[in-house]
N, C-alpha and C positions, 0 to 999 in steps of 0.2 A: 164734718163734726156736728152733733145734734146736740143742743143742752135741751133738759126738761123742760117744757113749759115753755120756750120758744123758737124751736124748731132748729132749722140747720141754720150754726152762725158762721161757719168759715167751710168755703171750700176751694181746698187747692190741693197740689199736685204734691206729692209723697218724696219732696226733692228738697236736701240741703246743702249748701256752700258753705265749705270751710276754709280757714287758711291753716295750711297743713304744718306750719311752724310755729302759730302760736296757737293751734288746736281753738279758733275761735269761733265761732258761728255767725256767717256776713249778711246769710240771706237764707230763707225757706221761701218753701211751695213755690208760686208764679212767676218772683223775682229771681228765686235760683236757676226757676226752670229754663229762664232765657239767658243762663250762663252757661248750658251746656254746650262745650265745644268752642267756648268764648273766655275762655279764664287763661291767666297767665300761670304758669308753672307754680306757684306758691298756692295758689287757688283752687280749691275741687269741687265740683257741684256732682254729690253722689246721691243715691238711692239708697236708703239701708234697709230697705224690703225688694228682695227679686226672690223670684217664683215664689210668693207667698211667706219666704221665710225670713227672719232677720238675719243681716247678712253682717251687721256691725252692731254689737248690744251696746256699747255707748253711746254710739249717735241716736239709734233708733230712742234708747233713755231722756237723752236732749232736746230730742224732735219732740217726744210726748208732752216734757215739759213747755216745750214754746207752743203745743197746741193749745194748752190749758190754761197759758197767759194769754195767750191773743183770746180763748175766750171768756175774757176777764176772771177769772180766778187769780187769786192774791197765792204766794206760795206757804200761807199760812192756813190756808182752807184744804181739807184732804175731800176729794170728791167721790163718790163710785162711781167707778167707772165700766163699760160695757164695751169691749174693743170686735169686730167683725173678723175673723179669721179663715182661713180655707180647711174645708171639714176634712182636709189630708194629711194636715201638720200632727207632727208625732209629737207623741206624750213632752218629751225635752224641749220641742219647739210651743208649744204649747206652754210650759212653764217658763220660759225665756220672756213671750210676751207677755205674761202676768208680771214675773217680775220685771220688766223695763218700766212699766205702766207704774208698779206700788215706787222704784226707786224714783221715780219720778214727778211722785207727789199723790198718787192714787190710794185714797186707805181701802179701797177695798175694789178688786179687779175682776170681773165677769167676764165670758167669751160665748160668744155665739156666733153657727157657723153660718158661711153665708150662705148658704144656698138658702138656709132659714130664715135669712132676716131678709133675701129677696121676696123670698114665699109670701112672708107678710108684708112684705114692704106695697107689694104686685098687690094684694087685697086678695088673696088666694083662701080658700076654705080650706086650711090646711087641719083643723080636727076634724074634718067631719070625713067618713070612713071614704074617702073619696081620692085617685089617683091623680095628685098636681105634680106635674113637672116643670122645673127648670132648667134653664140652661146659663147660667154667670160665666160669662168669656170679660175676664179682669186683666191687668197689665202681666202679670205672671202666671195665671191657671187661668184653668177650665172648669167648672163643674158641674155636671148635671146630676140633677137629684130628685127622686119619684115619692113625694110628703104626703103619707095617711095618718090620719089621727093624731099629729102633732109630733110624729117623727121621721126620719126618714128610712126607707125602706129599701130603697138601690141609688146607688153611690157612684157615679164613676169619675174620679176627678185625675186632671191629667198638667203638669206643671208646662203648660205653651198657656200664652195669649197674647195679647198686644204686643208687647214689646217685641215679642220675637217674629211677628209679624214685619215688624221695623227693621227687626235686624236681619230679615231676608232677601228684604228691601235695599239694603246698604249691598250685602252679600252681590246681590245680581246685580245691582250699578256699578260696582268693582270687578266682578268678572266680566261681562259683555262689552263695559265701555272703557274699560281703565280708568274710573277715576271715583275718588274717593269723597263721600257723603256723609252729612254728621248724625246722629240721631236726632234730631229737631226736623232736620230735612225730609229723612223718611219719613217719619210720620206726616210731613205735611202732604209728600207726595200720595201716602194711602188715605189721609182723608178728600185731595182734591180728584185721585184717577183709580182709586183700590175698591176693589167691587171681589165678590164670590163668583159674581151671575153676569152673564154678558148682558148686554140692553145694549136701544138702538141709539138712546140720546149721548153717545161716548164723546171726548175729545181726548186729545192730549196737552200734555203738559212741559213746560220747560224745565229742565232740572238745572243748578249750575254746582259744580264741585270743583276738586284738585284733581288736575291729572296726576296718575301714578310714575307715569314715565320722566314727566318735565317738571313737573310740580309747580306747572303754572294753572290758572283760574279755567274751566273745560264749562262749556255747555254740552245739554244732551238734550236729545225732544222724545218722550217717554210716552209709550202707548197704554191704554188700560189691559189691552191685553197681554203684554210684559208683565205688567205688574200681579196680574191673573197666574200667568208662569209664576215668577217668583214664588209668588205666597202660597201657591198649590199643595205644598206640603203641610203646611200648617192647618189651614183650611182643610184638607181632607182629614188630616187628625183630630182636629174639632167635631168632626160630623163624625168621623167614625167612632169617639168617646160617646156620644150620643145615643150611637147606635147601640153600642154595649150596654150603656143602659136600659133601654129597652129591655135589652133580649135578658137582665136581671130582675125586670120585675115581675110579678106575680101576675097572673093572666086576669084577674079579676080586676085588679088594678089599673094594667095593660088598657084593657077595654076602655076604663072611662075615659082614655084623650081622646077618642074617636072624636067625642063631643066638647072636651075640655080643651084639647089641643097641646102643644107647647110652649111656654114662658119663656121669652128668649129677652134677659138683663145684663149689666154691664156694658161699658162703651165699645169691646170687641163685636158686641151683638148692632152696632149702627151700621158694622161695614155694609157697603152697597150690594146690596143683593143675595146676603149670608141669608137672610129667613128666606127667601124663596127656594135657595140653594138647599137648605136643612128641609123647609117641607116636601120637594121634589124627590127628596131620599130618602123620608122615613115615611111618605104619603102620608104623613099627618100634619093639618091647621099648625101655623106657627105667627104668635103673636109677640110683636117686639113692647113691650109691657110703657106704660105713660114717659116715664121717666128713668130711662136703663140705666143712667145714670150714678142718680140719687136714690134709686130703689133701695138697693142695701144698707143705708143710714138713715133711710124715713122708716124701715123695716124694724133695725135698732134700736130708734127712737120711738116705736109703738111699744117697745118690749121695757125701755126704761117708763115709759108714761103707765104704761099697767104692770110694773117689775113682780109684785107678789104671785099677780095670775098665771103670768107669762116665765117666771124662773124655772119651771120644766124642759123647758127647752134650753135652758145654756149646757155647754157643754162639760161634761164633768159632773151635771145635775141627775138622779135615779139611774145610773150607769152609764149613760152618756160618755 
């Protein structure tokens, strides 16, 4: 989350914990995060955004709200607001997150997509008549996007990313080993052995879960190249959306990454050895951009700090 004028004041994880009987709210972001898989039956630590879309309009409503107190806003002050979206979300879902945002305290709701506020976020020449691409691999999509003159011109966005990297991860430790893994675990296991690209400095890793059979506590010892299996699907889906975009953009365009290369943002774009993986297959430079991270909210935050300039690009703006 970016306020104007001082940069990004909160950042956490897209996760709330409720108690499902008095519909209360116990924990967001970090502190829910570490409930997942950890809650007793009264208790749920959910997500109300997957693949990009809001998956609960009243939590997602509640969550905006608790982002806008943690960053000191009174619920007496209406702010505008400017929310990062996936440039695939249909017109309904697009209206969904406007209004969660206004019922929640925002007098007035803006949306821009991300591959756009990567664009900027990366420090990309994105008016000048020139072919930048990205690539945003986020917890539920994909997008790759090819920005001339301040719009985009080939599109290709595909609803896989992180999570479902995780959940392929759980998938193949319950079928190879019998035994069952939470999503906190996967993920830990693809950030410590999950690679695209083989290299020579590998180890393995200790997994510990529930057997399926006994349903007692099971160790497993997991190689990087299992985990290379596993996610192979995903991963080739990633590069092959890529590909397609290429093969949409305009040959004039086309030409400039020879020397510009590829923009490869978001946290899916840290896996080990995905940019070498993506340059080796489209034989073009691919640069993992400062901060893949926070790209897309320092991107945002360029667009609220010049909003007059910069409002041609929200979505919905000159036929947008």
């Amino acid at each position: 989350m970016y306020a104007k004028g001082r940069g990004i004041v909160l950042n956490e994880p897209t996760v709330i914990a409720l108690n499902v009987q008095t519909h209360d709210v116990l924990a967001m972001g970090h502190q829910a995060w570490q409930m997942i898989g950890r809650t007793p039956g009264y208790i749920q630590a959910v997500r109300p955004l997957r693949k990009g879309a809001i998956t609960d309009f009243d939590i997602t409503q509640r969550m905006i709200r608790l982002l806008l107190q943690r960053a000191g806003l009174s619920r007496f002050q209406r702010p505008r607001v400017l929310l990062c979206v996936p440039s695939a979300i249909t017109e309904v879902e697009r209206r969904a997150v406007k209004e969660a945002a206004r019922q929640a305290g925002a007098a007035d709701a803006q949306l821009v997509a991300q591959p756009m506020a990567a664009a900027i976020g990366a420090g990309l020449p994105i008016h000048e008549p020139l072919g930048n691409m990205v690539v945003d691999i986020g917890g539920g999509t994909t997008e790759t996007a090819m920005i001339s003159l301040g719009g985009i011109v080939a599109l290709r966005a595909i609803r896989i990313g992180s999570f479902d990297i995780d959940a392929s991860i759980q998938g193949y430790v319950r079928r190879e080993y019998g035994m069952a893994i939470g999503e906190r675990t996967a993920e830990e296991i693809k950030l410590a052995i999950g690679s695209a690209y083989a290299s020579e400095d590998e180890v393995k890793a200790e997994v510990r879960g529930r057997d399926l059979m006994s349903g007692l506590p099971k160790t497993a010892i997991l190689s990087p190249e299992e985990i290379r299996e596993a996610i192979d699907e995903q991963v080739r889906a990633i590069v092959d959306s890529v590909v397609d975009c290429l093969g949409m953009a305009p040959p004039e365009l086309a030409q400039d990454l020879i020397a510009q290369g590829i923009h490869l943002v978001g946290g899916g774009g840290l896996l080990r050895g995905f940019a070498y993986r993506l340059a080796e297959e489209t034989a073009l430079p691919v640069h993992l951009v400062d901060a893949p991270l926070e790209c897309v909210v320092l991107g945002a935050g360029k667009c609220l700090e010049a909003f007059e300039s910069l409002k041609s690009l929200f979505m919905g703006s000159e036929g947008r």
